[in-house]
C-alpha positions as CSV (number, residue, x, y, z in Angstrom):
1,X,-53.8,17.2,-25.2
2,X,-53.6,13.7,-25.9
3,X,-51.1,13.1,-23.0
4,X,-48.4,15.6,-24.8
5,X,-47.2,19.1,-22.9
6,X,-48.5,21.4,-25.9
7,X,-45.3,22.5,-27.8
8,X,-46.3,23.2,-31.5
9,X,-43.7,24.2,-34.0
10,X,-44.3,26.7,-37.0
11,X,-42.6,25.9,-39.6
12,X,-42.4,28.5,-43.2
13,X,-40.8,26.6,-46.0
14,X,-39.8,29.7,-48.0
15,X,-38.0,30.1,-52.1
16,X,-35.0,31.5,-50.0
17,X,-35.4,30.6,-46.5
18,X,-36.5,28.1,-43.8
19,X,-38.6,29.9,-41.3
20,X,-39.3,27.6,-37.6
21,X,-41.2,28.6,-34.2
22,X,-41.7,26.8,-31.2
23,X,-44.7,27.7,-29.4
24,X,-45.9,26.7,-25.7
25,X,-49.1,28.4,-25.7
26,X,-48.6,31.7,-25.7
27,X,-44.7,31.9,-25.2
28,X,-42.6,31.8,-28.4
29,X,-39.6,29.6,-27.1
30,X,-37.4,29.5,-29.7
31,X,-36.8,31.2,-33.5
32,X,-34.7,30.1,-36.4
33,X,-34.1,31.2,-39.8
34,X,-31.9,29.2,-42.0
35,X,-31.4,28.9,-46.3
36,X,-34.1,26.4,-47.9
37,X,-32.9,23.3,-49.8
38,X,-32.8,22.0,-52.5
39,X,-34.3,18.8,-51.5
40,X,-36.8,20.7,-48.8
41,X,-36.4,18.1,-46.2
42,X,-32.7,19.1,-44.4
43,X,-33.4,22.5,-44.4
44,X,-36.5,21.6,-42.5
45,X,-34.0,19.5,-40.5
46,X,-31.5,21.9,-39.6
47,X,-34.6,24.3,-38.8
48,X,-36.3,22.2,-36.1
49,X,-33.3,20.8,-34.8
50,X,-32.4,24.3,-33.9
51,X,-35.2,25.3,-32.2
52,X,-35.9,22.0,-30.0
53,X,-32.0,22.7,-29.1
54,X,-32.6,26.0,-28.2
55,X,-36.1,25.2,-26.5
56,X,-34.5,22.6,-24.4
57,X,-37.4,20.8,-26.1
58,X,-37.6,16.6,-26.3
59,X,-39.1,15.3,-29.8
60,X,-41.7,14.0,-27.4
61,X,-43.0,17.0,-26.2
62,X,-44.1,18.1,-29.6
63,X,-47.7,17.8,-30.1
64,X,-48.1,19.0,-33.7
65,X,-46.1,20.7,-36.9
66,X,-47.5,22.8,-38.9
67,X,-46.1,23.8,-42.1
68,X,-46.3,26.4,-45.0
69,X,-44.6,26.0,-48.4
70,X,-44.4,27.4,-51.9
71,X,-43.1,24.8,-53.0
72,X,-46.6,24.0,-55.3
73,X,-47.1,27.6,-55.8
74,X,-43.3,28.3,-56.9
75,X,-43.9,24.8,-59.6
76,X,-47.0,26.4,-61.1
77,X,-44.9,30.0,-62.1
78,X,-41.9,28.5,-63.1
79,X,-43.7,25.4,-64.7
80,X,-41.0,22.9,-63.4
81,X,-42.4,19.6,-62.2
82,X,-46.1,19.6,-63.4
83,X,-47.9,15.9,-64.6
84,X,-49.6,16.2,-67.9
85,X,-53.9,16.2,-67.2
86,X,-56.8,15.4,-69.2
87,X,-59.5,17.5,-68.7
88,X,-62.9,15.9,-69.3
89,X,-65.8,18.3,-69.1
90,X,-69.8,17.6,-68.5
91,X,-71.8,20.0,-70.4
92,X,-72.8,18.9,-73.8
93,X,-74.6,20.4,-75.9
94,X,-74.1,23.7,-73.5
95,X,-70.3,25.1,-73.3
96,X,-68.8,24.0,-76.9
97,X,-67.5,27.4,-77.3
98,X,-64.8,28.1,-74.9
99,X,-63.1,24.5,-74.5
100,X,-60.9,23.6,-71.7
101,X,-57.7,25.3,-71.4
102,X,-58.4,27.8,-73.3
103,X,-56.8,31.4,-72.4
104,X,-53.9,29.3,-70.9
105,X,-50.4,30.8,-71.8
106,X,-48.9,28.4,-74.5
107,X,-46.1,27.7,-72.4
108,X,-47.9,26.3,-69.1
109,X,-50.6,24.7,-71.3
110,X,-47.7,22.9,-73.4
111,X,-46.0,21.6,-69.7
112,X,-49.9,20.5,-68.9
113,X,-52.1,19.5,-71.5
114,X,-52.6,16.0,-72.1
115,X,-56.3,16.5,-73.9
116,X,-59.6,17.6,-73.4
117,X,-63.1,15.8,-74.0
118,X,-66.7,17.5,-74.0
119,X,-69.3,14.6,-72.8
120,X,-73.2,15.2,-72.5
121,X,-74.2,16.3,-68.7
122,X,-74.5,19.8,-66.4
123,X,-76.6,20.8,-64.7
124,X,-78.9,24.8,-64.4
125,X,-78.1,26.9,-61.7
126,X,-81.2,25.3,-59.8
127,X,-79.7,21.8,-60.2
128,X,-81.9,20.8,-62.7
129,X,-80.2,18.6,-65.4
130,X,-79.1,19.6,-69.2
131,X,-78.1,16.3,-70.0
132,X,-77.8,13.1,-68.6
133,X,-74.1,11.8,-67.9
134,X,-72.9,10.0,-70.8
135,X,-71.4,7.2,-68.9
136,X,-70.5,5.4,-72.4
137,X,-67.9,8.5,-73.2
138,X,-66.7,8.8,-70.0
139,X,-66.0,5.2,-69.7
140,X,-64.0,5.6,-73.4
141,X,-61.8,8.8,-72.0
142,X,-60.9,6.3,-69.3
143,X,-59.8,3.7,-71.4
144,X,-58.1,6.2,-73.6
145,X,-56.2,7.9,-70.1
146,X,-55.1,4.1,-69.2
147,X,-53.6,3.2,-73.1
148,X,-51.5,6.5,-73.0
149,X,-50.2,6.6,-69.7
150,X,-51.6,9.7,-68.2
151,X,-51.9,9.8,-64.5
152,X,-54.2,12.8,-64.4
153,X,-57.7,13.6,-64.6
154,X,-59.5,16.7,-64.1
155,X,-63.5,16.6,-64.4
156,X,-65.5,19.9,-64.4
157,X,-69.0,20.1,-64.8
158,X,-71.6,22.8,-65.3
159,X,-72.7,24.2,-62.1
160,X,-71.1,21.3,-60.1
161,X,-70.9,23.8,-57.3
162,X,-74.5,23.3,-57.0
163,X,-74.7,19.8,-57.4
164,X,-71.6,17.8,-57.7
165,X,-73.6,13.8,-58.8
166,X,-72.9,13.7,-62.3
167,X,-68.7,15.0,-61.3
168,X,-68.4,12.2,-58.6
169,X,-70.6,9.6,-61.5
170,X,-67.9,10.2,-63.5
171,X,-65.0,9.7,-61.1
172,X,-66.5,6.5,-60.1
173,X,-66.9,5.0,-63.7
174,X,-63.0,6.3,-64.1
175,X,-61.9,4.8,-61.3
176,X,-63.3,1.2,-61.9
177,X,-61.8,1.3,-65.1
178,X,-58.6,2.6,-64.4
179,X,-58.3,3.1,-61.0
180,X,-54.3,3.7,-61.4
181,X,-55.5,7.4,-62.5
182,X,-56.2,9.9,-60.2
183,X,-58.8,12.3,-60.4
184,X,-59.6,15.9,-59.4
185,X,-62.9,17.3,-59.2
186,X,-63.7,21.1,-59.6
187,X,-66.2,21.2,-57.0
188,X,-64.0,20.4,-54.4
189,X,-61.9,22.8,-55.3
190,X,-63.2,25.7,-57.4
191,X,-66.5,28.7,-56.6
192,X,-68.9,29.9,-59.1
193,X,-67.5,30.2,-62.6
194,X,-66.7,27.3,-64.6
195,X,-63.8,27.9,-66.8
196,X,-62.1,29.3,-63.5
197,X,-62.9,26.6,-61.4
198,X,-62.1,23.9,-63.9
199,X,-58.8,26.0,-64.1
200,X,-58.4,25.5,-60.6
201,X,-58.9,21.2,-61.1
202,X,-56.3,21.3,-64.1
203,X,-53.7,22.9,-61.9
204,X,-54.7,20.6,-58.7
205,X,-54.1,17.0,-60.8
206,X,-50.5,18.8,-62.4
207,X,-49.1,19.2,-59.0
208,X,-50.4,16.2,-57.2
209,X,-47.1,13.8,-58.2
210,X,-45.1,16.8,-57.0
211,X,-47.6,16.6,-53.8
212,X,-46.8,12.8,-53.1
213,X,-42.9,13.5,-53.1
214,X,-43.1,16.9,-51.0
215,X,-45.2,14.9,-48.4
216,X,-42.5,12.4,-48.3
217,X,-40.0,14.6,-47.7
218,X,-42.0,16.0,-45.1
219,X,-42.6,13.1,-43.2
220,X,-39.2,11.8,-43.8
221,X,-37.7,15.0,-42.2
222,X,-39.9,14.8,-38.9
223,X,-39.2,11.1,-38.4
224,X,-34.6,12.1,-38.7
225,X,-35.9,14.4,-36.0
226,X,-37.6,11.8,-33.9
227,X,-41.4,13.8,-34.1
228,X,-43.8,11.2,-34.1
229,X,-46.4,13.5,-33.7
230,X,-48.4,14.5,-36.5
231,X,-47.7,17.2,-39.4
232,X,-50.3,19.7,-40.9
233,X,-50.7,22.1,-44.0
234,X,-51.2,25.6,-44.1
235,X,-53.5,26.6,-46.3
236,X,-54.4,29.8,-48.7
237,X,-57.2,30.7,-46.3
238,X,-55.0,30.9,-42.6
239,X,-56.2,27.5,-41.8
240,X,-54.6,24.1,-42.0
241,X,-55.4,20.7,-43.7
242,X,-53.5,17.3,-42.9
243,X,-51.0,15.8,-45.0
244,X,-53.1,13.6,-46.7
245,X,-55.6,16.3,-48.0
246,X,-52.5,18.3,-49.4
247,X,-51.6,15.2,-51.3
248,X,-55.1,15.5,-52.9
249,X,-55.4,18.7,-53.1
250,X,-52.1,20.6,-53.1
251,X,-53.7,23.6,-54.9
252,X,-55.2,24.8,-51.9
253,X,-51.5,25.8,-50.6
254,X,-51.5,28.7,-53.1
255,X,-50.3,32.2,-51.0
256,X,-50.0,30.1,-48.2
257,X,-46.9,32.1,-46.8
258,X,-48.7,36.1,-47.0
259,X,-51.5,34.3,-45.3
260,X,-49.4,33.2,-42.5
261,X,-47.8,35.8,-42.2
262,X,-50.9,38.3,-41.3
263,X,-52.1,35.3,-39.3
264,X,-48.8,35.6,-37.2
265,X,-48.9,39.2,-37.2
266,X,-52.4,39.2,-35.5
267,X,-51.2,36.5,-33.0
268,X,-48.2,39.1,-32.0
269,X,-50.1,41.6,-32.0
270,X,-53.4,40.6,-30.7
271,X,-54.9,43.3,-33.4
272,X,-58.1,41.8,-35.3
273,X,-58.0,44.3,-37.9
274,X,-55.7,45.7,-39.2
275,X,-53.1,46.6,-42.2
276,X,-50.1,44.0,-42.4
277,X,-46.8,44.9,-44.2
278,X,-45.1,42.0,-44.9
279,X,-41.3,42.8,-46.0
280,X,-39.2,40.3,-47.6
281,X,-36.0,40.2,-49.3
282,X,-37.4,41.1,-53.0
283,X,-41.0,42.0,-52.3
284,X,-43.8,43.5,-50.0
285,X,-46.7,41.8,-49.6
286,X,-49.6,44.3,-48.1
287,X,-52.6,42.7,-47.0
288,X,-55.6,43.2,-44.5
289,X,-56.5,41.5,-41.4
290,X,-60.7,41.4,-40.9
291,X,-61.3,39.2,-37.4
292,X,-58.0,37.9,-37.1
293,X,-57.8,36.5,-40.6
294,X,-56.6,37.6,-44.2
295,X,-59.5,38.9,-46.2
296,X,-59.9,37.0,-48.7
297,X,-60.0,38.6,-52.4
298,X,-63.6,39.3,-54.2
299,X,-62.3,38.8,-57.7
300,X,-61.1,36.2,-59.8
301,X,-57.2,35.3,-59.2
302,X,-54.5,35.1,-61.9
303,X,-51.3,32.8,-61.0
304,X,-48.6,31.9,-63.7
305,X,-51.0,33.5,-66.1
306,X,-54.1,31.2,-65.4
307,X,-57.5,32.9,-64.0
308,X,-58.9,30.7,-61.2
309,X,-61.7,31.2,-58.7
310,X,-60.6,29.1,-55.7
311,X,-60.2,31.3,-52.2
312,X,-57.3,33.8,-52.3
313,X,-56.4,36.3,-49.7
314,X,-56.6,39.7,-51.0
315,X,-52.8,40.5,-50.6
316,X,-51.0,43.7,-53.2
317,X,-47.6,42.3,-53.9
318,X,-45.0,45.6,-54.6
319,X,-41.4,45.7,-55.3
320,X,-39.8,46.8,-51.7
321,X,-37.4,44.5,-49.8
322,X,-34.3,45.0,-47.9
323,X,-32.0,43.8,-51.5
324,X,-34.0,46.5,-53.5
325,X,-31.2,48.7,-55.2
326,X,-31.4,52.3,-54.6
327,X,-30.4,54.7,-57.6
328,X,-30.0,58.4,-57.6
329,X,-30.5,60.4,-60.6
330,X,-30.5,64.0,-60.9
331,X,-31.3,64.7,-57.3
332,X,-34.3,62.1,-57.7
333,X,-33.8,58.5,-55.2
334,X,-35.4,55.6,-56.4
335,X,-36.0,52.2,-54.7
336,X,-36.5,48.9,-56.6
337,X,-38.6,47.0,-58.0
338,X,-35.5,45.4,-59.0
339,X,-33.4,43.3,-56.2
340,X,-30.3,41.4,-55.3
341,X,-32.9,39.0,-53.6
342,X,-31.2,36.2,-51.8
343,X,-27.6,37.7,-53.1
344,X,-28.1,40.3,-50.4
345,X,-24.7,38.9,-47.8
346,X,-22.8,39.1,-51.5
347,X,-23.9,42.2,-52.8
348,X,-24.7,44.7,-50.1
349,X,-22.3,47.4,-49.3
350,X,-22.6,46.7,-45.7
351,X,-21.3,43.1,-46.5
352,X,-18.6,44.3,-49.0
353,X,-20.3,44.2,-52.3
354,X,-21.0,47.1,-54.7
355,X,-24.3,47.6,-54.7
356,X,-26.5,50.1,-52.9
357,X,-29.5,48.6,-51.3
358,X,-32.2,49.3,-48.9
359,X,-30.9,47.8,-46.2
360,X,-27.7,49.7,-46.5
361,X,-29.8,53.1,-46.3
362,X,-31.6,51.5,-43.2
363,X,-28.3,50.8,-41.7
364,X,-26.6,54.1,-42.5
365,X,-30.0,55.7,-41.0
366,X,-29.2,54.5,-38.2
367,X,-32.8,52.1,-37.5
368,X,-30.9,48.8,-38.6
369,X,-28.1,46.6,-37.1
370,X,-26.8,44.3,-39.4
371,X,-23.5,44.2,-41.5
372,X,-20.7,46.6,-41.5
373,X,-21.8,50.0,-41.0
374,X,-18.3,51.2,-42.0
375,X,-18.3,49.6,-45.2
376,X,-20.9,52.6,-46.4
377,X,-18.5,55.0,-47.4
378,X,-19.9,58.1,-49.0
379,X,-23.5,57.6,-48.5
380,X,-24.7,60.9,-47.5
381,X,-27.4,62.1,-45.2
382,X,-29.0,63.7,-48.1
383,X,-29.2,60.2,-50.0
384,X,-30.5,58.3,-47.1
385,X,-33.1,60.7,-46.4
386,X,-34.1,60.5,-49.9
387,X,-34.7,56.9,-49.7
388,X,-36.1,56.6,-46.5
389,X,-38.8,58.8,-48.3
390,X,-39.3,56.9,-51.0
391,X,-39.4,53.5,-49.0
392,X,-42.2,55.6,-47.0
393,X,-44.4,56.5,-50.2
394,X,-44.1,52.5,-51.5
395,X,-45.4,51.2,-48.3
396,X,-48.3,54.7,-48.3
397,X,-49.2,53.9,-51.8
398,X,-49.5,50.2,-51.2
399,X,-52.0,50.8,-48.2
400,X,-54.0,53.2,-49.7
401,X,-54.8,50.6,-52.6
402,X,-55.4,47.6,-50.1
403,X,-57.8,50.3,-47.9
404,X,-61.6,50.3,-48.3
405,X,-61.9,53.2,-46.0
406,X,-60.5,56.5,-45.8
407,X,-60.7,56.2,-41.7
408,X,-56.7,55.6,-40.2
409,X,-55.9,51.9,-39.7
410,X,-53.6,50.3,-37.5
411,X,-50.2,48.6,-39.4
412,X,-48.4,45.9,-38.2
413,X,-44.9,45.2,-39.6
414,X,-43.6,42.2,-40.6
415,X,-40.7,40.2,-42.3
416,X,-37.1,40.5,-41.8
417,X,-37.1,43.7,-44.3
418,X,-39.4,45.6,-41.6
419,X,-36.4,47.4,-40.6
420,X,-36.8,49.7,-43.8
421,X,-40.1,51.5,-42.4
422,X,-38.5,54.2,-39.9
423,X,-41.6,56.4,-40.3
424,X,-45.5,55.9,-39.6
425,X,-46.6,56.1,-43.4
426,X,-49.6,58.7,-43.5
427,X,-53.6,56.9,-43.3
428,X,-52.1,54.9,-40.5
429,X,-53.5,55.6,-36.8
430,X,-50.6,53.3,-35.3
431,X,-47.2,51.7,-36.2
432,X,-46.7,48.0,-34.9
433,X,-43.6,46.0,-34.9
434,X,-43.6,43.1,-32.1
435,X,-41.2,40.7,-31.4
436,X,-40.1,37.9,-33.2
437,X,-41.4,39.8,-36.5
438,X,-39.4,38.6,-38.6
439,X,-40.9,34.9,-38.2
440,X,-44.6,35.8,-38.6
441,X,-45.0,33.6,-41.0
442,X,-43.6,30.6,-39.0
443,X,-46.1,32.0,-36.1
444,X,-48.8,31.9,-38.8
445,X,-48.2,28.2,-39.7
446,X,-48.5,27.5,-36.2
447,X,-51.6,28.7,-35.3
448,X,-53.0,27.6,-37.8
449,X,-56.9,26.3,-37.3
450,X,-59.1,24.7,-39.8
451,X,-62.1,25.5,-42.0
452,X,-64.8,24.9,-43.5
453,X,-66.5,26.4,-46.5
454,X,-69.6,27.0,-48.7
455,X,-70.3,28.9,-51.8
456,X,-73.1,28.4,-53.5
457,X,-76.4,29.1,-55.5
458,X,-79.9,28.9,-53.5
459,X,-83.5,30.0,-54.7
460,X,-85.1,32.2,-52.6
461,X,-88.4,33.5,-53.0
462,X,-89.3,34.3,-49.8
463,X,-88.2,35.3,-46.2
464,X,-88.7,31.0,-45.1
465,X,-86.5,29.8,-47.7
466,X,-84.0,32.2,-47.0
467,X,-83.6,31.4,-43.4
468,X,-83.5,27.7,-44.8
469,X,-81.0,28.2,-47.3
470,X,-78.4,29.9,-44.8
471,X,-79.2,26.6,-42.5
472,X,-77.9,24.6,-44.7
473,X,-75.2,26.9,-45.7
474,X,-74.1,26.9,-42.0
475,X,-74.2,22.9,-41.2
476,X,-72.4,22.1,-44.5
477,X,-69.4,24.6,-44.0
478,X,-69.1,23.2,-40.6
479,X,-69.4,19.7,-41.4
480,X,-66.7,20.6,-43.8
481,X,-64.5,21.8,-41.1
482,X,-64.9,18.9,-39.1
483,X,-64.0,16.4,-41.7
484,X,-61.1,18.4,-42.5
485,X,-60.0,17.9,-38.7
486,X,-61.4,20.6,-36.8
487,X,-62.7,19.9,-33.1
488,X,-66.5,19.7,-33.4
489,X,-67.3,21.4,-30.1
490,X,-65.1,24.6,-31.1
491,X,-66.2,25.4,-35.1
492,X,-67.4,28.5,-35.2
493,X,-69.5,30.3,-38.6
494,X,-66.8,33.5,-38.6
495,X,-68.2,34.8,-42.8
496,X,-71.8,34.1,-44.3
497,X,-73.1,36.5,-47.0
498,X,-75.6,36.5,-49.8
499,X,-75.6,37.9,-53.0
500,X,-79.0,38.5,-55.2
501,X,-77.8,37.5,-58.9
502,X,-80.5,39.6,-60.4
503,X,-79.5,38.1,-64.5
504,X,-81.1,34.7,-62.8
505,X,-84.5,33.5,-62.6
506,X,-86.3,32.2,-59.9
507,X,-84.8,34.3,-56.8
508,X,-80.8,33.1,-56.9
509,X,-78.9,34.0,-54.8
510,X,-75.3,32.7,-54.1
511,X,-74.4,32.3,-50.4
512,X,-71.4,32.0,-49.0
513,X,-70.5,31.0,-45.8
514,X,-67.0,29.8,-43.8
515,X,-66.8,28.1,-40.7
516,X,-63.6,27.9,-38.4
517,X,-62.4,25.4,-35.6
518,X,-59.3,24.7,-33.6
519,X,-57.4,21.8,-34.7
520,X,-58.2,18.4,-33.2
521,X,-55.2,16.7,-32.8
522,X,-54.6,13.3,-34.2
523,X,-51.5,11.1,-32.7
524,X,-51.8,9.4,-36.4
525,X,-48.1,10.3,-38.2
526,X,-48.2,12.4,-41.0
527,X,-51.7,14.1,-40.0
């Protein structure tokens, strides 16, 4: 491709650690784990460096890095290093009741808000108007923005989804007045539902400063390494987007790393559907894979206490990793939720600390290498078979709520904690653990192809106009996918539904439909 051999490197920019693959095709050439950094950019240093020196690998030879990061999701929950946005809303005289961020917990809405404006506009699920854009008020907010020195702008509209004129009207008009700010539009980002997906534009325009300086340091890290090649973005769907669509839309990152992870664990595996456990540190994430990719979730999405709509996968988050402390009481052993977490080399009994964790019941079990065994002392074969038990219900119970069948599923296991699972949990028709597990999510990243998607509200009255209406779906979902980078010749439609919404008029019916492509590879730096 493009005159390069076809190395790709994974890279998993984790809260505790730096997660790199080197790929050749099918062959995983090298692995690293090392401690994330502070300022992102040497750990991702130390990580690739690593791996090209253990690859044999010239800089040169690298056609692409791909990379996942909480970094944006990790921001949101802590509420460290969020911009203050505006939110201006189209919908007068409609939506006065529930204004914009409202429901917002007061501590994330004090790091965020910067105002809100109700102008005249929307639109009717069927596209027709409610009011024209007030182009005089919108103009005035702008003005306003410039005066007090926010950056941010978040513009929502009624039913955008459905026709997005009046959101872009506005953005224009904001933009010749004040074209310092910069603005996010909830149809771009956000489904049906306007509170959520104005949610979803709010927390977009907070992180896009934080977006600017992670891309830097991005960037900055590949060219110390000598990669001129360019870098992608892993997104909360398994696909990727380039550096400069993260910097506009760094939202989209959101449960990046479970996504990669079950995206890696299919590519090890070669399972297309299937249960992944995904064992960390201080947490499990449990999710499922339907043709090779997360599914995604149905329902509306909470994160730092704010309910969005944009596409989430469908992963169950529960409180099992290899620094969850094991207690015994009265004959009963307990595991977690609580965790040393990354204090696990301090705190461990098999690394001379005082605490008993799961890893030191997998290690005194006999199904883990790591540490000191001898440092165990009394722990008893009663107290490890205890455990190992209660480890097995966790990962059960957590499989039977991610399950939509009663029928046994394959489980593929994941994570440097996999070690903890010694036994196939019961609703599971076979146990997988491949090599290089404990990187899937650096696999994931690298794999990583790119999509395309459409969600939206059609009238359909009759058999023509629903043939029509899934037409359309299908061309704009892949259209998408090719402006976001993927190869035109290989985009595939991989999901399209439709849903009758009977409390509509007129035959509505929301379709949604997501097409995906293999990455066409750009030799422009920084994607």
């Amino acid at each position: 491709m493009n005159g390069r051999s076809g190395l790709r490197i994974g890279v998993d920019v984790g809260g505790t650690n730096t997660d790199a693959v080197l790929l050749s095709d099918r062959d995983v050439l090298a692995t690293v784990k090392v401690p994330t950094t502070s300022d992102v950019g040497s750990g991702i240093v130390a990580a690739v460096r690593t791996i090209l020196e253990q690859g044999q690998a010239s800089p040169a030879a690298v056609e692409a890095v791909m990379i996942g990061t909480t970094h944006f999701t990790n921001a949101f929950v802590q509420r460290h290093d969020l911009a203050k946005v505006h939110c201006l809303r189209l919908g007068l005289p409609a939506s006065r009741g529930v204004p914009p961020f409202s429901g917002w917990p007061d501590d994330v809405r004090d790091a965020v808000f910067a105002g809100r404006t109700l102008v005249r506009g929307g639109y009717e699920f069927d596209g027709r108007t409610i009011g024209e854009l007030d182009e005089n008020a919108v103009e005035e907010v702008a003005r306003t923005l410039q005066r007090d020195g926010i950056g941010q702008l978040a513009i929502s509209g009624i039913f955008s989804q459905i026709n997005d004129d009046q959101e872009r009207g506005a953005a224009q008009i904001v933009q010749r007045v004040a074209p310092e700010i910069e603005v996010s539009l909830s149809s771009e980002l956000g489904r049906t539902g306007l509170i959520e997906r104005e949610n979803a534009a709010i927390m977009n325009a907070s992180l896009r400063p934080l977006a600017e300086k992670v891309a830097t340091a991005f960037a900055d890290a590949l060219a110390t390494l000598g990669l001129d090649c360019p870098y992608y973005v892993s997104q909360n769907d398994g696909t990727l987007m380039s550096a400069d669509h993260m910097r506009s839309y760094p939202v989209l990152t959101f449960a990046a790393g479970p996504t990669n992870s079950l995206r890696g664990a299919a590519w090890l595996t070669g399972a297309s559907e299937a249960i992944v456990v995904d064992i960390g540190g201080t947490t499990s994430d449990v999710g499922v894979l339907v043709k090779n990719f997360p599914r995604q979730s149905s329902v509306h999405v909470d994160v730092g206490g704010v309910r969005t709509n944009f596409r989430m996968p469908d992963v169950l988050s529960v409180g099992l990793g290899g620094g969850s402390r094991v207690r015994e009481q009265d004959g009963v052993v307990t595991v977690g939720p609580d965790s040393v977490g990354y204090r696990l080399t301090e705190e461990a009994l098999i690394f001379g600390g005082e605490q008993l964790t799961a890893s030191d019941i997998a290690v005194a079990g006999g199904w883990a290498q790591i540490g000191d065994r001898e440092k165990l002392g009394a722990v008893n074969a009663a107290l490890v078979t205890g455990a190992a038990e209660a480890i097995r219900q966790i990962v059960a119970t957590a499989i039977d709520k991610v399950k939509t069948s009663p029928d046994p599923m394959p489980m593929i296991l994941v994570g440097g904690g996999g070690v903890l699972v010694n036994q196939q949990p019961p609703g599971v028709s076979e146990m997988m653990r491949p090599d290089h597990a404990g990187v899937a999510n650096a696999i994931g990243a690298a794999i990583g192809q790119v999509s395309g998607e459409v969600d939206s509200i059609f009238a359909i009255t009759d058999p023509t106009e629903r043939e029509s209406a899934l037409e359309k779906a299908r061309k704009e979902a892949t259209d998408k996918a090719i402006e976001a980078g993927a190869a035109a010749g290989s985009v595939e439609i991989t999901d399209i539904e439709t849903f009758p919404l009977q409390y509509l008029p007129g035959g509505a019916t929301r379709v949604f439909c997501r097409a995906v492509g293999d990455l066409a590879i750009r030799e422009t730096v920084g994607g």
